[in-house]
N, C-alpha and C positions, 0 to 999 in steps of 0.2 A: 112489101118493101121494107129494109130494114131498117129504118129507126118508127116504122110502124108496131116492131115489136117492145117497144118501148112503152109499156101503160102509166099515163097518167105524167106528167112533170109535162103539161102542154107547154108553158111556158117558155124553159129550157131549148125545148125540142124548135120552137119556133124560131127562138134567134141563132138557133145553130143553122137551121135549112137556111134562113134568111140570108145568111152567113155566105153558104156554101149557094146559093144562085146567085150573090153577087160577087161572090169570087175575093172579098175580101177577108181572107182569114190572119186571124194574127198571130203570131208566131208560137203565144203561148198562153195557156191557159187553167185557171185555177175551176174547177166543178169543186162546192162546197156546201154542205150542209148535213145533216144526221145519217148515222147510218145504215147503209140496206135500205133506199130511196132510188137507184137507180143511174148513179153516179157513173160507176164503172162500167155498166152496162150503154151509157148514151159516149162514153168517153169511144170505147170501142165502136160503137156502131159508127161514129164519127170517122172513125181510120178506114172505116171500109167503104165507106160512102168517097173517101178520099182517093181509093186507092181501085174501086170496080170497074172492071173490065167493060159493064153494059152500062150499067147506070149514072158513074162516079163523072164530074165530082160532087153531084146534088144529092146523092142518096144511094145504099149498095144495095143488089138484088139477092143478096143471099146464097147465090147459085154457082156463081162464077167462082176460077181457082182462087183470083184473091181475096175473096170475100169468104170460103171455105178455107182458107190459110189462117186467115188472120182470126175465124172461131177458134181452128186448131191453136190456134199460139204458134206458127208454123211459119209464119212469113217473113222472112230476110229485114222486110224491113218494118216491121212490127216488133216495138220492145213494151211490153208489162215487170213494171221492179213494184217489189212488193215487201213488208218486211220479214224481217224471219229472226227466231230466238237465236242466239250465241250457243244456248245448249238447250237440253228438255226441261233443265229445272230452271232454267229464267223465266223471269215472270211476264216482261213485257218484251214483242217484239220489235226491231229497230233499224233503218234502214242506216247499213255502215259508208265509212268511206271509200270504200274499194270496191263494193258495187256502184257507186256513182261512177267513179273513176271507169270501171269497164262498162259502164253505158255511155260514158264519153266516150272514150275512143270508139264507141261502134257509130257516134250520131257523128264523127266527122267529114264521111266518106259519105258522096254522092247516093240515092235509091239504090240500090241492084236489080232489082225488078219492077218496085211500083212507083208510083207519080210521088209518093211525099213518105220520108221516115216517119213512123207516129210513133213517142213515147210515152207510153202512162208510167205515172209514179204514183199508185197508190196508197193511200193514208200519208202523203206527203208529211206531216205533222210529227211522224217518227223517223225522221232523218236526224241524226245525230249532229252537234253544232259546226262538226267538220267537215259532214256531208254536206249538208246545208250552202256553208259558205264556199266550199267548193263547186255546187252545184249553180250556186252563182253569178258564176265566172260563164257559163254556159248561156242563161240567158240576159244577160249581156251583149255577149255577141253569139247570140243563135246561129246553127250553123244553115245552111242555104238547104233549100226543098225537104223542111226538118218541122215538123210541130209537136210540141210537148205539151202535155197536161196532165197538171198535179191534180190529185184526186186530196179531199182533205174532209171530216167532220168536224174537227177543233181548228179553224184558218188564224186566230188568236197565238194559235203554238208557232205558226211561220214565221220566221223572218220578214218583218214589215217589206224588207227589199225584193225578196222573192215576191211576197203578194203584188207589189204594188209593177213589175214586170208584166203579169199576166192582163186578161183580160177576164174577169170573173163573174161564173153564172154560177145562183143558189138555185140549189134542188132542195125542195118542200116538201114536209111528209106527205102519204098517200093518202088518200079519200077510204075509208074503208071498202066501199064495195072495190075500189083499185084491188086494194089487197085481199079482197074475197077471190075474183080471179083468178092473180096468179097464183094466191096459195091452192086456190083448187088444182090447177094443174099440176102444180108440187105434187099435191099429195093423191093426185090420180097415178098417177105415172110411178110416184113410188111404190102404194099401197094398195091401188085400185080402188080405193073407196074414201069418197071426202065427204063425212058426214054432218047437214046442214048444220045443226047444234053445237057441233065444233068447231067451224068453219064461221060462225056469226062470233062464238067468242073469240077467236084468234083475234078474226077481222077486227073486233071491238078495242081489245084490247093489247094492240099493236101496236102503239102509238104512232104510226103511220109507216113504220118498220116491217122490213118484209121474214128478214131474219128473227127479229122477234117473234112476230106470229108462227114462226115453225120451230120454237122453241120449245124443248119438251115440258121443261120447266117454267112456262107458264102454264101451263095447263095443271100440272102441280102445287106449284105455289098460289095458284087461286083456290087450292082445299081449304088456305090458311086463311081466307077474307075474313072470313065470319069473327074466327078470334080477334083479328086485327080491329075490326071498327068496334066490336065490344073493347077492346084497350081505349082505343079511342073516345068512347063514351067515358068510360067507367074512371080511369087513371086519374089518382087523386093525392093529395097528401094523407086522404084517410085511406086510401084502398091500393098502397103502397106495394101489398103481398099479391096483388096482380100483375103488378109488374115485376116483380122479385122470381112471381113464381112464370114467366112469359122467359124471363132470361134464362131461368133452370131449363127450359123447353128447348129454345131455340137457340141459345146463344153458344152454344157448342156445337151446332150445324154449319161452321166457317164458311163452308164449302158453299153453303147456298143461303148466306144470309145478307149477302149481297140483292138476292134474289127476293127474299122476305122483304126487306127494306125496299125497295121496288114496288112491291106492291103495298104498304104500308102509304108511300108517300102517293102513290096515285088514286089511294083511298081518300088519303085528306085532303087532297086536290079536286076530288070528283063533291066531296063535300063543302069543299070552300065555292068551288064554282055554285053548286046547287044554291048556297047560302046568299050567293048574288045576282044570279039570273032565273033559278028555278026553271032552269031549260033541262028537261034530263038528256035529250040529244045531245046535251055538250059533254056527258062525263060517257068514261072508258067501261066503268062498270052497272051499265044498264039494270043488268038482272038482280042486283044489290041494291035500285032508287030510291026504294020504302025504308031501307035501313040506314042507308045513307042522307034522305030527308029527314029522321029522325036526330042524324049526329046534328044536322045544320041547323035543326030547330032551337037544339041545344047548346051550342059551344057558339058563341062570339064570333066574326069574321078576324080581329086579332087573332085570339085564341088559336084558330087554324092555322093562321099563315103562321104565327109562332111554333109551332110542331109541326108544320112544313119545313120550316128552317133547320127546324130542331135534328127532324133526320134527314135533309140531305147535309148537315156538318157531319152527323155520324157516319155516311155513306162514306163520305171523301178522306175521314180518321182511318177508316178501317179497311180502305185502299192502300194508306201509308203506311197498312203494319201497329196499328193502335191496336191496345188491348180491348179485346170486344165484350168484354163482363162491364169493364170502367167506361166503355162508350154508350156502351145500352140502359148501363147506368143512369148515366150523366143526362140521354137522349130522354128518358121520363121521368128524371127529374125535371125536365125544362117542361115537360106534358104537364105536368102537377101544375107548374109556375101558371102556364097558360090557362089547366083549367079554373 
């Protein structure tokens, strides 16, 4: 059945069914939480559950044309708006005013074929303040046999007015073995071959993110662990030229030092947790506990959460275009403070 292919967000999935046998549905809806959790995938299954030929309106079989439509992207009355850059060299992409506008006028007009219009708006969050408040005016007055839902990871960036229209369900990161699964299948079907080894650290270190875990660079960026928790150890006001000499290294890798810093911060996270609960179940980096119990033995629970802080301020400078010598900088200098 189709929201059986849904793994893991039971919760979700429950008050949607719940939802959908008692027939009260409401016009409009916010799915919200981190991303590559399954948002867009339950938003979807939901339009077809609305709209199947055999099953709907409790749940769609997968089989029928409109439930084969609306996978295709194909069905008259299935709309997905998504954002898109202005050009190739823009950096972020953003949902404009004139694609809202022409999802309007398609949502004014009666089904054509199935029981109920369904729009998703994905990453709702990047509508621009024009689209936004023109979008509105929409659900305000929703248009008849019409349900919408914003898709959103950051729901703080909406319009209090938009959010508070909807009716909203949070999606939770995934259980690792969740994300064991479906990565396995990913990466059967790609590659034919999903190798346990690999498959445990993705799963581990996914933070419950499915797109994470098939990311190539993590698999990469965890070559750099080792030096990182040694920074971490070591960084000092006497041992200054380690960090001097980490910036000559890395700090010219722009391109992926987003990605370093990432794992940086889920280092001294797996270590601040260890330094409070000494559960290793709880941290990301398993196969690192002996090196990572040694950081916790060592540094302060301050101390940690201070250079947690430390880099994710440098994370969010060097999204805005900050100079990354003077942030990495800056970022162990606050290391020294701490240790």
């Amino acid at each position: 059945m189709s929201f059986s292919r849904i793994l893991g967000q039971d919760r979700p999935k429950h008050i949607l069914k719940k939802t959908l046998r008692n027939g009260c549905i409401p016009h409009a809806y916010l799915f919200y939480g981190q991303e590559s959790v399954g948002k867009k995938l339950a938003a979807v299954e939901l339009a077809k559950a609305l709209n199947c030929e055999v099953s709907g309106p409790v749940d769609g079989c997968d089989g029928c044309p409109s439930c084969r439509k609306i996978d295709e992207r194909t069905h008259p009355d299935f709309f997905l708006l998504e954002p898109e850059k202005s050009s190739p060299s823009a950096r972020d992409a953003i949902l404009k005013i004139d694609a809202i506008r022409e999802l309007q006028k398609k949502l004014i007009y009666l089904p054509y074929e199935g029981q109920t219009k369904v729009a998703i708006i994905d990453s709702a969050e990047c509508m621009n303040p024009q689209a936004a408040n023109s979008f509105l005016k929409t659900l305000e007055e929703p248009p008849s046999k019409t349900i919408i839902i914003l898709i959103a990871s950051n729901p703080y960036q909406l319009l209090p007015t938009l959010v508070s229209r909807c009716q909203s369900i949070r999606f939770y990161p995934l259980a690792v073995e969740t994300i064991k699964k479906i990565i396995t299948k990913q990466l059967e079907s790609e590659t034919g071959d999903a190798q346990p080894e690999l498959l445990e650290l993705r799963a581990q270190r996914s933070m419950g993110q499915v797109a994470r875990a098939m990311e190539e660079d993590l698999l990469k960026t965890s070559e750099y662990r080792g030096d990182l928790i040694g920074l971490i150890e070591q960084v000092s006001f006497k041992r200054m030229d380690l960090a001097f000499q980490w910036i000559r290294t890395y700090g010219r890798k722009t391109d992926r030092l987003q990605s370093i810093l990432d794992e940086l911060l889920n280092l001294v996270h797996d270590a601040a947790v260890l330094k409070t609960n000494r559960n290793p179940r709880a941290i990301q980096n398993k196969d690192l506990t002996h090196l990572l119990e040694k950081v916790a033995n060592q540094k302060s629970l301050a101390a940690l959460l201070d250079m947690f802080d430390a880099v994710h301020r440098t994370k969010v400078a060097l999204k805005y275009n900050a100079n990354a010598q003077l942030s990495l900088e800056n970022m162990f200098l606050n290391f020294c403070e701490a240790a």
